[in-house]
C-alpha positions as CSV (number, residue, x, y, z in Angstrom):
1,X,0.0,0.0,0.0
2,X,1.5,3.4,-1.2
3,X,2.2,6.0,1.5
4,X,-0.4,8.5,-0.2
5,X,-3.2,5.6,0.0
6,X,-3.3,5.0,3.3
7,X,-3.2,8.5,4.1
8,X,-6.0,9.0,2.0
9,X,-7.7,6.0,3.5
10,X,-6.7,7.4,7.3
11,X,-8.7,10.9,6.4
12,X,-11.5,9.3,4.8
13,X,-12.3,6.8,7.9
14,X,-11.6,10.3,10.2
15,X,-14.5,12.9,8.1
16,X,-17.0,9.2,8.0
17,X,-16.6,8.5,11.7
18,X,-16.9,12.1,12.4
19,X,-20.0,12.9,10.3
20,X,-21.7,9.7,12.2
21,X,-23.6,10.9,15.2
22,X,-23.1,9.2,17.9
23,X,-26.6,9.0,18.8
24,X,-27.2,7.5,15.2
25,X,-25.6,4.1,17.2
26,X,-28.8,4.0,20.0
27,X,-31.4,1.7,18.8
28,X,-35.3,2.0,20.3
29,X,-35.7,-0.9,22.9
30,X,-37.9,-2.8,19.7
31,X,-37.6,-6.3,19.9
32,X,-39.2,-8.4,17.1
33,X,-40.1,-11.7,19.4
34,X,-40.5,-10.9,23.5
35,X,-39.4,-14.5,24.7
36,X,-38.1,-16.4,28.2
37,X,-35.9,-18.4,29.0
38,X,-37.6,-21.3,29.1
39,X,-38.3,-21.0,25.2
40,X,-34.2,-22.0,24.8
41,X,-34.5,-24.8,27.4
42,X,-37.4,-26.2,26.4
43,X,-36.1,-26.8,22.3
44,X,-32.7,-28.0,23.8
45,X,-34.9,-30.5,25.5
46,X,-36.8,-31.2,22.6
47,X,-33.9,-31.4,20.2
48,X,-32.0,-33.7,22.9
49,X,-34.9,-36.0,23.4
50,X,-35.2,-36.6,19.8
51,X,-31.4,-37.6,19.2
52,X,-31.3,-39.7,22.2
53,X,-35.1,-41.5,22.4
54,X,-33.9,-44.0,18.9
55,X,-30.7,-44.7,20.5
56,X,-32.7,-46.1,23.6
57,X,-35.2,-47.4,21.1
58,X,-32.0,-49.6,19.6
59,X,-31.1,-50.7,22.9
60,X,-34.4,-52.1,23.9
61,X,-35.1,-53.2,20.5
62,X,-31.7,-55.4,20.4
63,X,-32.2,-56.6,23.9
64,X,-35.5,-57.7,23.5
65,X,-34.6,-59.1,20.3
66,X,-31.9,-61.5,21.7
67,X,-32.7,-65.3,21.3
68,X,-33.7,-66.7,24.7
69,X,-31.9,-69.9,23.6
70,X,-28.4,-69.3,22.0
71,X,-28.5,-72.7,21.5
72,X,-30.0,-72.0,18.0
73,X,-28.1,-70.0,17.3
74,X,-25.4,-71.6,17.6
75,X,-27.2,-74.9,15.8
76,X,-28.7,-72.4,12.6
77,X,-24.7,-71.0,12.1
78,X,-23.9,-74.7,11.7
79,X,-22.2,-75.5,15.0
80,X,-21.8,-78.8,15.5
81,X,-21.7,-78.2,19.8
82,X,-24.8,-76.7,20.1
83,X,-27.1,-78.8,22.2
84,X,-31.0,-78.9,22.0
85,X,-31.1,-77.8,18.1
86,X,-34.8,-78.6,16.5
């Protein structure tokens, strides 16, 4: 950057902030949605329930699934040890 453009630059940024008002920065107290804080807790809750409910869902599912005899199994994978095959 040339010495003549950033002085250029350095008076331009001084007249802008200048010419801003300072009271141009203060905003009215408007806010488009008036909400609690429960609103943020409550879709955390939401958002956590439905990542973890499927997981639990899996884990009953596969533990309810499980063959009460492994024997089975064992006998259905063609192992020749299992005892009381059909």
């Amino acid at each position: 950057m040339s010495r003549c453009n950033f002085w250029s630059s350095v008076v331009a940024l001084t007249l802008a902030t200048g010419w801003a008002s300072p009271i141009w920065a203060q905003t009215p107290g408007y806010t488009y949605v008036k909400m609690s804080l429960t609103v943020p807790w409550t879709l955390y809750f939401v958002f956590l329930s439905c990542v973890l409910i499927p997981f639990v869902l899996m884990i009953v599912l596969a533990w309810r699934g499980t063959p009460k005899n492994h024997s089975v199994v064992n006998a259905a994978a063609g192992n020749e040890t299992a005892q009381g095959a059909p």
